[in-house]
C-alpha positions in Angstrom: 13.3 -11.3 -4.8 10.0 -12.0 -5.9 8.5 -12.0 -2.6 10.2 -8.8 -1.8 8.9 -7.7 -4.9 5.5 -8.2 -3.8 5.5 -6.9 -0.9 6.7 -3.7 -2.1 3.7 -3.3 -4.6 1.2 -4.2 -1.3 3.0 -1.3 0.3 3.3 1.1 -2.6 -1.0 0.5 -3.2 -0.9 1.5 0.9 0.8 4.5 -0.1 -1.5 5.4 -2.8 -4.2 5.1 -0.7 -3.0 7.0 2.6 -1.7 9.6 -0.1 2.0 9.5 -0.6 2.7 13.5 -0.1 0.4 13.8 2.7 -0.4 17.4 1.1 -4.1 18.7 1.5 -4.9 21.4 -1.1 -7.2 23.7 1.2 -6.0 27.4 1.3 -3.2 26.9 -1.6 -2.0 30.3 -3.5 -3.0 31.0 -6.5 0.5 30.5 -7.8 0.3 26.9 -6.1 -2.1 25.8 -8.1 0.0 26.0 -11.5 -0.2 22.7 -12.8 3.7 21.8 -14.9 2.8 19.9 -18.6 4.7 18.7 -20.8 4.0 20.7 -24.6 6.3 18.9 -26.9 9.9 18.2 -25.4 9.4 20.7 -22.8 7.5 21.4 -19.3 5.2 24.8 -18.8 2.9 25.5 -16.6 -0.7 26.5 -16.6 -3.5 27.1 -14.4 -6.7 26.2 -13.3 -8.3 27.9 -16.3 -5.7 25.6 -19.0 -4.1 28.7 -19.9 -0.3 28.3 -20.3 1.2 30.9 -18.0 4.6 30.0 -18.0 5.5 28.9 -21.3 7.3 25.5 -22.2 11.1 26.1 -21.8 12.4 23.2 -18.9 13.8 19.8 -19.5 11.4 19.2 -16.4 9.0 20.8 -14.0 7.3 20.1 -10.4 4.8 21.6 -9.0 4.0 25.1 -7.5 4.2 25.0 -3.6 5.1 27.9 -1.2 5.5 30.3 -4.4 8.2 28.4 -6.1 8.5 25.6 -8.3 11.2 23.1 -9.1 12.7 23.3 -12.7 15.6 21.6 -14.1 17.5 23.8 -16.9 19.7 21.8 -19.5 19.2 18.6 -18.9 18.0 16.5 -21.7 14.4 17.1 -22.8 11.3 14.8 -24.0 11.0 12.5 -20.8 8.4 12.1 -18.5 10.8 10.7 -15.9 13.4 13.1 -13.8 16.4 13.8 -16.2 19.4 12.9 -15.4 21.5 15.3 -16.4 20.9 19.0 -16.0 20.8 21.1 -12.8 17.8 21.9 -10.7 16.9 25.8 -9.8 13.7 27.5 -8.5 11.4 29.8 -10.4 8.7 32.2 -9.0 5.0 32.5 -10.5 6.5 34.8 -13.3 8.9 32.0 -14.5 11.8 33.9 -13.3 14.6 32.1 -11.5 15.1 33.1 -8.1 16.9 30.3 -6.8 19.9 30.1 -9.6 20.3 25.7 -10.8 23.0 24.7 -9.1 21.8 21.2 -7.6 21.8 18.1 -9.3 19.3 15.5 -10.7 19.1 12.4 -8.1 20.9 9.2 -8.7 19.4 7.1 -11.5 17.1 4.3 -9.7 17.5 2.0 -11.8 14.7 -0.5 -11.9 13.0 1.1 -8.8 10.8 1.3 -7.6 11.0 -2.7 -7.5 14.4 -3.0 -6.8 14.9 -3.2 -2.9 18.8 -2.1 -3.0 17.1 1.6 -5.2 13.5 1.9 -3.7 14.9 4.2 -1.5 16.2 6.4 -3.9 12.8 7.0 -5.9 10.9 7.8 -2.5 12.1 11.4 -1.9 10.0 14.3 -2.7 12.9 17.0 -3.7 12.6 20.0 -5.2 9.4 20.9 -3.9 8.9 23.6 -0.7 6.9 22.6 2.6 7.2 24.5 5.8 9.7 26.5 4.3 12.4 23.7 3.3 13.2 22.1 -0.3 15.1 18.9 -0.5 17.9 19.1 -3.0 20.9 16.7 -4.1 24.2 17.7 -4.1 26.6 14.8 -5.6 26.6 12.5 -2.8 23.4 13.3 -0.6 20.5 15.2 -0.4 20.3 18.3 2.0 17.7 21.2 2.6 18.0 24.4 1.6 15.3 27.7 2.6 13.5 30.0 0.4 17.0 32.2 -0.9 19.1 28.9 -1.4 20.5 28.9 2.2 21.6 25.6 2.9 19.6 24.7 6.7 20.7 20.6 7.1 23.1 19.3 5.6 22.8 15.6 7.7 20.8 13.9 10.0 22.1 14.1 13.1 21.7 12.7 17.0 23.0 15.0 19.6 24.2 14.1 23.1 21.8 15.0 26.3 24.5 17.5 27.6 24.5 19.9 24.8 22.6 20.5 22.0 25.3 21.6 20.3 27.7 18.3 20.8 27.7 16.3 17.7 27.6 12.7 18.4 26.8 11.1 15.0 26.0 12.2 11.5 24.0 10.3 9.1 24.2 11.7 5.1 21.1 11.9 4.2 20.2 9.7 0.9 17.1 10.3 0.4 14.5 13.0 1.7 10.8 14.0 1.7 8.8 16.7 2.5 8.3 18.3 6.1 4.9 18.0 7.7 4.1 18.2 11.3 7.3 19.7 11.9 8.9 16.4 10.7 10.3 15.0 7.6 11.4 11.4 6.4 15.0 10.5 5.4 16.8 7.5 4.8 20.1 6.7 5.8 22.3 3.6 5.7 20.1 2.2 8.9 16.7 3.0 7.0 14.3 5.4 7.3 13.7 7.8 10.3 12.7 11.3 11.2 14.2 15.1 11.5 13.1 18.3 12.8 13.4 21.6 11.8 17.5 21.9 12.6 18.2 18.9 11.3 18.3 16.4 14.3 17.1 12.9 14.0 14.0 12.6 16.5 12.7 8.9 15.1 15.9 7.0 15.0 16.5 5.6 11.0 14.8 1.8 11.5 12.3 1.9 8.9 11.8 -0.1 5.8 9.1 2.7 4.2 8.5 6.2 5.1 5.3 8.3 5.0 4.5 11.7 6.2 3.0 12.3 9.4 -1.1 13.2 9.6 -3.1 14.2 13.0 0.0 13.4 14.7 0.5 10.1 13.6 2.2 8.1 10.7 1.7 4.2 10.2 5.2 2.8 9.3 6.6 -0.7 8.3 9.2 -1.6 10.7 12.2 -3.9 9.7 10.0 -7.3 10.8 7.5 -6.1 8.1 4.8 -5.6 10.7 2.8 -2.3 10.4 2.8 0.3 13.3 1.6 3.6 14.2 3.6 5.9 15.9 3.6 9.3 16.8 5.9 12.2 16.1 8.4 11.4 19.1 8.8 7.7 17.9 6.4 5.9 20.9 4.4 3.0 19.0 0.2 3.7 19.3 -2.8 1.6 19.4 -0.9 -2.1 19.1 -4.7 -3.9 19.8 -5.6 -3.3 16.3 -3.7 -3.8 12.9 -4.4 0.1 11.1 -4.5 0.0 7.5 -3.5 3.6 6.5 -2.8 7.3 7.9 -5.4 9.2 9.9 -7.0 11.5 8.0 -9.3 14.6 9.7 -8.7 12.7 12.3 -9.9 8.8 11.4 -7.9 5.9 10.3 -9.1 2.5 9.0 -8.6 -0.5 11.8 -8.6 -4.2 11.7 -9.4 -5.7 15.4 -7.1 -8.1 16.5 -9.1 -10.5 18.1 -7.5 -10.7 21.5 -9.5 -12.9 23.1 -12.2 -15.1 21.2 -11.1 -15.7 17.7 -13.3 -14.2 15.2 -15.7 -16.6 12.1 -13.5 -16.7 9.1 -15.5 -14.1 7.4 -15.0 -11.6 9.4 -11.2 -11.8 10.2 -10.4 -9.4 7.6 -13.0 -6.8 7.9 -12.2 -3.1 8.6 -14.0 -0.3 10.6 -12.8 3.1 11.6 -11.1 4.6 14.9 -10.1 8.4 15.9 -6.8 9.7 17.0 -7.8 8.9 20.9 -7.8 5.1 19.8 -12.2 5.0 20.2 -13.6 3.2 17.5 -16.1 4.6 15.7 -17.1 1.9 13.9 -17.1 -1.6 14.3 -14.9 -4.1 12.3 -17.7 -4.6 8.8 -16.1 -3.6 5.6 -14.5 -5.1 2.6 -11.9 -1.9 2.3 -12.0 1.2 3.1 -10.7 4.6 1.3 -9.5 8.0 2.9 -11.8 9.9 4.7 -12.7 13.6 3.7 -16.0 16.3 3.7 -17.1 13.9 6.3 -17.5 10.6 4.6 -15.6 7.5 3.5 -15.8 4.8 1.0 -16.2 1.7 2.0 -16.7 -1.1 -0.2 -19.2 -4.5 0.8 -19.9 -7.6 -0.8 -17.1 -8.4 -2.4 -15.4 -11.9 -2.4 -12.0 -12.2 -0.4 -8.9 -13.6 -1.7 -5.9 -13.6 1.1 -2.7 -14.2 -0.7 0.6 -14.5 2.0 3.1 -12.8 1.2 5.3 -14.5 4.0 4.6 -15.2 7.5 4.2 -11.4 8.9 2.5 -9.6 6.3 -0.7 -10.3 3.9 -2.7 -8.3 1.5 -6.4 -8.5 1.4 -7.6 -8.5 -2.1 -11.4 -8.5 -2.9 -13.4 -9.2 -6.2 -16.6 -7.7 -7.1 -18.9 -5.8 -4.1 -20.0 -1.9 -4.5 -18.7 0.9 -3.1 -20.3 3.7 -0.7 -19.8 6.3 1.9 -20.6 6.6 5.1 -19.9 9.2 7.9 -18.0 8.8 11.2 -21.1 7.5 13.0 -21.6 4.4 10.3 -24.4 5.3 9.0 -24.5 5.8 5.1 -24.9 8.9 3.1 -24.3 7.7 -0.2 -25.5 4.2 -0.9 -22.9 1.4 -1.9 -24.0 1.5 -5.5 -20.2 2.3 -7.2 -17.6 0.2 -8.5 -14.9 2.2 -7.3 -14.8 4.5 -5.4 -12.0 7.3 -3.9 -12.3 10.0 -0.9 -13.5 13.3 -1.1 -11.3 16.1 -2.1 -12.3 20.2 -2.8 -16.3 18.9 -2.9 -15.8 16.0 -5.3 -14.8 12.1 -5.2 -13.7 10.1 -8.2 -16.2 7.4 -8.4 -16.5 4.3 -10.6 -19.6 3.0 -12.7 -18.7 -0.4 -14.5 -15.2 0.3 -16.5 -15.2 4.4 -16.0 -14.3 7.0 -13.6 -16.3 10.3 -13.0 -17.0 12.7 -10.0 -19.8 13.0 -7.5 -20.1 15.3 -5.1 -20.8 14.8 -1.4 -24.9 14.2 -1.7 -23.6 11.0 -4.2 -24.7 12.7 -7.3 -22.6 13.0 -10.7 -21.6 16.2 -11.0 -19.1 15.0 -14.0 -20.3 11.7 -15.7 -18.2 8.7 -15.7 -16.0 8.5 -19.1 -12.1 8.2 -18.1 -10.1 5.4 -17.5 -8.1 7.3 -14.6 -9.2 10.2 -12.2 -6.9 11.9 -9.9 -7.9 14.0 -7.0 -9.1 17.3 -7.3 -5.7 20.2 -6.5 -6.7 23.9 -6.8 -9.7 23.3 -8.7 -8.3 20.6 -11.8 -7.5 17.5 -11.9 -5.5 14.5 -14.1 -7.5 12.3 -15.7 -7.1 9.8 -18.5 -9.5 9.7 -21.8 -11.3 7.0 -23.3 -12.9 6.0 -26.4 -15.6 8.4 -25.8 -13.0 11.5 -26.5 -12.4 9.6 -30.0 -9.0 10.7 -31.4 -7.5 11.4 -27.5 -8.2 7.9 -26.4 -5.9 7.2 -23.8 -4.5 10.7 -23.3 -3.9 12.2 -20.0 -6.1 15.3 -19.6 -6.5 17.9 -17.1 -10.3 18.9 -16.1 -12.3 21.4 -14.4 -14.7 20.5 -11.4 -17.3 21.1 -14.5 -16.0 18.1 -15.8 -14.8 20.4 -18.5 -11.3 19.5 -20.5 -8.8 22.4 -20.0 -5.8 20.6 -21.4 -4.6 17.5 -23.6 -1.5 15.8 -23.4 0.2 16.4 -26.9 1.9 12.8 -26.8 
């Protein structure tokens, strides 16, 4: 249990860096970029100015996307976790319910996510609209309705090569994420696999974790606990080299395999970059790597290597110490390795790290909000989350929202 343990906190840190919605915020609404807080024992909504535009009146709240937002109505106030009691209905930018609550809160997880029987079960992304289709649970499983409430799918399903229309299995679905790439994640008794648009399993359900497809491609654990990349028809990708997260505009962090002549001990674990046609870009020489965005990715160098095994298949490279810079698709860097931390770039701006504290640079690797919080988030619609410090005196560890002026737009009243 406690290796299992472990290796789900290697793979839910893989998530975090890949990005575990997938969602870019380019070209979002207006409306999609109210932010749901929690003022006293109930969730609002404000915007990118911190003014409360819907006011606080839901036992919970999820964010804006595609015009409407996920609320639940009765259920019982005050958490920050999914209640779960209630029902869950949509509302539009004017806080008016348009889809009526008539769906229920998702099974209680228990100790998930580190509980390997229930991690499924905290993985979904419900109640939030992407390419026109919400995940919502109804009693036993979770199905997908469109923008008036229709219910679309109702399982996962395979269908014979004679007729599209002759059923030959059904799979309930038990948990469900978002659609991207014409292709969403859902777990069934077999695991994890992939659906399309009407419903149809297209990636049969094999998986151990899911993740949302990017440039075509989405790097999976399979049941042997060895990492693959596939792409959106199932067929396995780029097996010479070991790729540490999702490809994003295009690039993807690599580790060579070493066919051949086996690399000096300091270099086994190194990391370079590759593109979607499986060229790399740059050669196997850095500590880690972050997501790439605007052009440029962190990398981090000189650090010191620790290589705990977690079994036989699968290790996590962790690394003490070093600084953190970007460079651009070519190698070369733009932004010295001068951080200690260091995060992609989002909307013009990466959270960076200078000794104990989080701040923002923008792509020329100057502070455009100095470093002062103990937690930045990326940049959505023009805010982000952060969390204060001692420098903010009374709202020490407070979670804050913030301008890309570094400016505070709202405090957390717990």
């Amino acid at each position: 249990m406690v290796l299992y343990t472990r290796l789900m906190l290697g793979w839910l840190l893989l998530l975090s860096v890949i990005g575990i919605s997938g969602c870019d915020s380019i070209g979002l609404s207006q409306e999609e970029r109210y932010m749901p807080v929690k003022d006293g024992n109930y969730y609002g909504f404000i915007d990118n100015s911190g003014n409360m535009v819907i006011s606080p009146q839901f036992a919970y709240g999820i964010q804006f996307s595609e015009g409407l937002a996920g609320v639940n109505v009765g259920g019982t106030p005050g958490s920050r976790d999914m209640p779960e009691d209630g029902k869950w209905g949509f509302i539009n930018e004017n806080g008016r319910l348009v889809i009526n609550p008539l769906y229920y809160s998702p099974p209680n997880t228990g100790s998930a996510p580190y509980d390997p029987e229930k991690l499924p079960l905290s993985m979904h992304m419900g109640y939030q609209f992407k390419d026109s289709l919400a995940a919502v649970w109804l009693e036993n499983r979770w199905v997908y309705i469109g923008h008036t409430g229709d219910t679309l799918i109702s399982y996962a399903y395979i269908l014979s090569d004679s007729s599209r229309y002759d059923t030959v299995k059904k799979y309930p679905i038990l948990s469900a994420r978002i659609f991207k790439e014409d292709r969403a994640a859902v777990y069934t008794q077999d695991g994890w696999g992939y659906i399309d648009k009407e419903g149809q399993l297209v990636i049969p359900p094999k998986y151990l974790f899911p993740i949302e497809f990017n440039n075509g491609y989405a790097v999976l654990m399979n049941k042997d606990r060895q990492f693959v990349c596939i792409d959106r028809y199932g067929r396995r990708h780029f097996s010479q080299y070991k790729i540490e997260s999702n490809f994003s505009e295009g690039i993807a962090p690599m580790q060579e395999t070493f066919i051949g002549e086996k690399p000096r001990d300091s270099d086994q674990y190194k990391v370079g970059l590759m593109d979607t046609s499986g060229l790399v870009l740059i050669l196997a020489q850095f500590d880690k790597v972050g997501r790439f965005g605007a052009g440029l990715c962190p990398v981090l160098v000189g650090s010191d290597k620790k290589k705990p095994a977690l079994d036989d298949r699968i290790e996590t490279l962790e690394t003490d110490g070093g600084k953190w810079g970007y460079v651009d698709n070519s190698g070369v860097y733009r932004i010295n390795p001068v951080f200690d931390g260091a995060k992609g770039f989002r909307e013009g701006l990466a959270a960076a790290k200078r000794s104990s504290r989080w701040g923002y640079i923008n792509t020329s690797g100057k502070w455009v909000v100095d470093p002062q919080f103990k937690f930045a988030g990326y940049f959505t619609g023009g805010i982000a989350r952060v969390k204060l410090s001692e420098v903010h005196d009374i709202y020490d560890n407070k979670y804050a929202f913030i301008n890309t002026n570094g400016d505070i737009i709202w405090i957390d009243k717990e």
